[in-house]
Backbone as a ProteinNet text record, in pm:
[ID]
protein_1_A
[PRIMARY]
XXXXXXXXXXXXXXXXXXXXXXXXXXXXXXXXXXXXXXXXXXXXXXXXXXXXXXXXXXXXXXXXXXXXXXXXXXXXXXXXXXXXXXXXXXXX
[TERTIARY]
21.4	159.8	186.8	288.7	304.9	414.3	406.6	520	640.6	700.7	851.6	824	721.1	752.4	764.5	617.8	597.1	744.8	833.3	964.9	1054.2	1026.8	1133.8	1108.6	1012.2	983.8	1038.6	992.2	996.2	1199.9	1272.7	1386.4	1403.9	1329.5	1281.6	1284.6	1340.8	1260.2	1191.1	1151	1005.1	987.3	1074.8	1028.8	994.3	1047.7	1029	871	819.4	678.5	538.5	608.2	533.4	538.1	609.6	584.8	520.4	520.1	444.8	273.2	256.5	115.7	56.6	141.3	88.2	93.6	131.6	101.9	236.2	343.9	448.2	547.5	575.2	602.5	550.1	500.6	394.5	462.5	582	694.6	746.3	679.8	704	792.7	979.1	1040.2	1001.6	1048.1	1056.1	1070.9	1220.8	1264.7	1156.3	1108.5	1003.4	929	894.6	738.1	730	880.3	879.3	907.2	968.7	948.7	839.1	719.9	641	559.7	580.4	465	502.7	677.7	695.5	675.7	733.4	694.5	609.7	452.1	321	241.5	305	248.7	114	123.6	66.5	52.9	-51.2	-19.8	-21	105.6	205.3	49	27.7	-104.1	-218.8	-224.5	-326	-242.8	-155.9	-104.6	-79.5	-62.7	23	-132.8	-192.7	-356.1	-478.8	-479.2	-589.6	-640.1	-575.4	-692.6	-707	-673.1	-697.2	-683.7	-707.1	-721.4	-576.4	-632	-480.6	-413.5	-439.5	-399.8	-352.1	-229.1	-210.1	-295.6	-315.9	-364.9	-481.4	-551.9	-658.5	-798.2	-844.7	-1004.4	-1074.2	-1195	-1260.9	-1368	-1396.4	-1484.6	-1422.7	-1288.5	-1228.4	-1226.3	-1178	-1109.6	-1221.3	-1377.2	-1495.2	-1517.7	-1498.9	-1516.3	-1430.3	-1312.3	-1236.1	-1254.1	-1268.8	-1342.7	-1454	-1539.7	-1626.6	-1593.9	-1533.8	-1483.8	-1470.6	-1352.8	-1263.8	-1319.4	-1427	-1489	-1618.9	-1634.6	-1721.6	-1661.8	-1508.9	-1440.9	-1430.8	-1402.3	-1354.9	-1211.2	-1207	-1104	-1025.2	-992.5	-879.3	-869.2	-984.8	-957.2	-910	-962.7	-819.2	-670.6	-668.2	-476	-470.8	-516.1	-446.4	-403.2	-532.3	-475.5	-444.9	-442	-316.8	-174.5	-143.7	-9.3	23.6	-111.4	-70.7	-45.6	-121.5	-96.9	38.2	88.3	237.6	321.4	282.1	386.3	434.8	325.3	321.1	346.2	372.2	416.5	556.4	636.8	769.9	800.5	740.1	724.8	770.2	681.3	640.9	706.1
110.5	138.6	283.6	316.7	464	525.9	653.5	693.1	681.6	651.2	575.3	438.6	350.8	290.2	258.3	338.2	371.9	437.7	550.4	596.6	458.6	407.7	340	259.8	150	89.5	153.3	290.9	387.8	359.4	403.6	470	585.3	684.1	814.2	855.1	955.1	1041.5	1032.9	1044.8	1071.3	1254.8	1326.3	1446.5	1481.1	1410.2	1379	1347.8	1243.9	1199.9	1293.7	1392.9	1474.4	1584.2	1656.8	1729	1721.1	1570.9	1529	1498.6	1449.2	1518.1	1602.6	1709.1	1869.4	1910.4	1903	1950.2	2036.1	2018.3	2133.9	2054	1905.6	1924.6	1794.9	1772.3	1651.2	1586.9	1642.8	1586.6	1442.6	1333	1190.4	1171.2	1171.7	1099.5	971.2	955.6	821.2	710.8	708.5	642.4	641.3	660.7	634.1	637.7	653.9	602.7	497.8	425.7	215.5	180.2	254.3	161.3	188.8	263	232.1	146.3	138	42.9	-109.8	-87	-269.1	-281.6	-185.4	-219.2	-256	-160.9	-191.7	-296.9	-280.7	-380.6	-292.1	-129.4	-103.1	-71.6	-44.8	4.4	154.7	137.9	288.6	421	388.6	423.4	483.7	409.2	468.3	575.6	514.2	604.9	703.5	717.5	858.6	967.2	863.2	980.5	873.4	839.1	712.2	710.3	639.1	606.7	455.4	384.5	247.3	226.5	32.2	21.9	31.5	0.9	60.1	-71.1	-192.3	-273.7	-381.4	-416.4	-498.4	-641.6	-667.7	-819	-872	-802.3	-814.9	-776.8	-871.9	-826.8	-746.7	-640.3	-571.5	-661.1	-735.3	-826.9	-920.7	-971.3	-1023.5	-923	-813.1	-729.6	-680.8	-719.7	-622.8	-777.9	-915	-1018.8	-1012.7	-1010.6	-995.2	-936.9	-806.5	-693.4	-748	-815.6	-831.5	-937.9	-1004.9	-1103.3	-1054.8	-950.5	-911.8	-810.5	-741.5	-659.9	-817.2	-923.1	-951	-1052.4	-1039	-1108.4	-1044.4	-1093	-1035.7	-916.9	-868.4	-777.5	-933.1	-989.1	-1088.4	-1174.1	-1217	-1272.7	-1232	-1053.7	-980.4	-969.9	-926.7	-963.1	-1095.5	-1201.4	-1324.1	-1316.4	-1287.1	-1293.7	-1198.4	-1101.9	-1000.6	-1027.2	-1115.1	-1164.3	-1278.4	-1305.2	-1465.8	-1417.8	-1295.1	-1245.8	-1172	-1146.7	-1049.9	-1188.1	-1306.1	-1381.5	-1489.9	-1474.2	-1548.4	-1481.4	-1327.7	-1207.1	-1247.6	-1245.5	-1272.8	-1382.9	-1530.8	-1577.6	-1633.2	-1552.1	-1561.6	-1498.2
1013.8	987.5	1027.1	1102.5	1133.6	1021.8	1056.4	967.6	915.4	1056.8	1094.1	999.1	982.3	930.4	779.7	755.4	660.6	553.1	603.8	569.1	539	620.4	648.4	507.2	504.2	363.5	243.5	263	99.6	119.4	250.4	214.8	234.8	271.1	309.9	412.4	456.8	602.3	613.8	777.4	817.4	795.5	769.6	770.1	615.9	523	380.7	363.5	393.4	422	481.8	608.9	680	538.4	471.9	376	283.8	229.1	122.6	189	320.4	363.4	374.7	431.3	467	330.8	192.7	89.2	66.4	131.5	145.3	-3.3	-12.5	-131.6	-155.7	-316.5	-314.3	-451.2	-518.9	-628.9	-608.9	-641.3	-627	-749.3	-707.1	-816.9	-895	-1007.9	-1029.9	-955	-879.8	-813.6	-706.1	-598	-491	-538.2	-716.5	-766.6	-759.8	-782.9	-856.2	-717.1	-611.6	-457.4	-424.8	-464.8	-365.4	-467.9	-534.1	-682.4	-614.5	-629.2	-580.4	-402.5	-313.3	-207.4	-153.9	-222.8	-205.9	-238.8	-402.8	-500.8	-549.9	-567.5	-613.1	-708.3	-868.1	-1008.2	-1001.1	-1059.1	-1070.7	-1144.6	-1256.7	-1291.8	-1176.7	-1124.2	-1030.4	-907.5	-880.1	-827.5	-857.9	-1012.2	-1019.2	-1113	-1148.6	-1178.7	-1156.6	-1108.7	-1054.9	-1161.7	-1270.3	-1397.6	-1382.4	-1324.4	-1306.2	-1145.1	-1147.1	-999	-955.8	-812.9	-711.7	-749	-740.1	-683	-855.8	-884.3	-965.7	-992.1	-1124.1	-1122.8	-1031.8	-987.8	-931.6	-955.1	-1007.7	-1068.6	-979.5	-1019.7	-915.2	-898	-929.7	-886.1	-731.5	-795.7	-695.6	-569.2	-590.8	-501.8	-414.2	-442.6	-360.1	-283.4	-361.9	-239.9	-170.1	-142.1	-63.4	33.8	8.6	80	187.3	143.1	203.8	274.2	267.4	333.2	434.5	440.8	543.3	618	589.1	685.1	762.1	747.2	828.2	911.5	948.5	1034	1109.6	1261.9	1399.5	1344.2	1489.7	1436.5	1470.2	1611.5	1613.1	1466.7	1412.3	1278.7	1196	1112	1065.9	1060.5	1229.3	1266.3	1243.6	1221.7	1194.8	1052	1008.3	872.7	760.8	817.8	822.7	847.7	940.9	945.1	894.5	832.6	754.5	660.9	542.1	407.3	401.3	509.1	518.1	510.5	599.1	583.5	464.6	366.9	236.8	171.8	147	83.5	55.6	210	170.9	94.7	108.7	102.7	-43.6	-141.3	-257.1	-361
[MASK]
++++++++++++++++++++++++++++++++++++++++++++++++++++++++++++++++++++++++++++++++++++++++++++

């Protein structure tokens, strides 16, 4: 995902984003805390002091098979299903 797009999801500039990398300002409102929690689907928690996992509702047990799953597929097998998990996303 590039930046442009990345912005784009949040609602944000891309020059908004480049600041919050370079460390120039790193102040995550509320508001782009809960879009990126729901955009991502990530737990707000971890995001905001990593005291838990990143990822909602997902066992770490689950989440390391997965893992492994997905690192011992082709890359072409990845992009497939990479665009299969984006397309059941909306989906759902």
């Amino acid at each position: 995902m590039t930046m442009v797009d990345f912005a784009k999801r949040l609602r944000v500039s891309t020059s908004y984003i480049s600041q919050i990398e370079s460390g120039k300002d790193y102040k995550l409102g509320d508001v782009l805390l809960h879009v990126i929690e729901t955009e991502f689907k990530v737990n707000l928690a971890w995001l905001v002091d990593d005291s838990q996992q990143p990822y909602k509702d997902v066992a770490p047990e689950t989440e390391a098979t997965l893992v492994r799953i997905i690192r011992g597929l082709s890359t072409s097998q990845q992009e497939t299903l990479l665009l299969f998990l984006k397309e059941i996303q909306h989906v759902g």
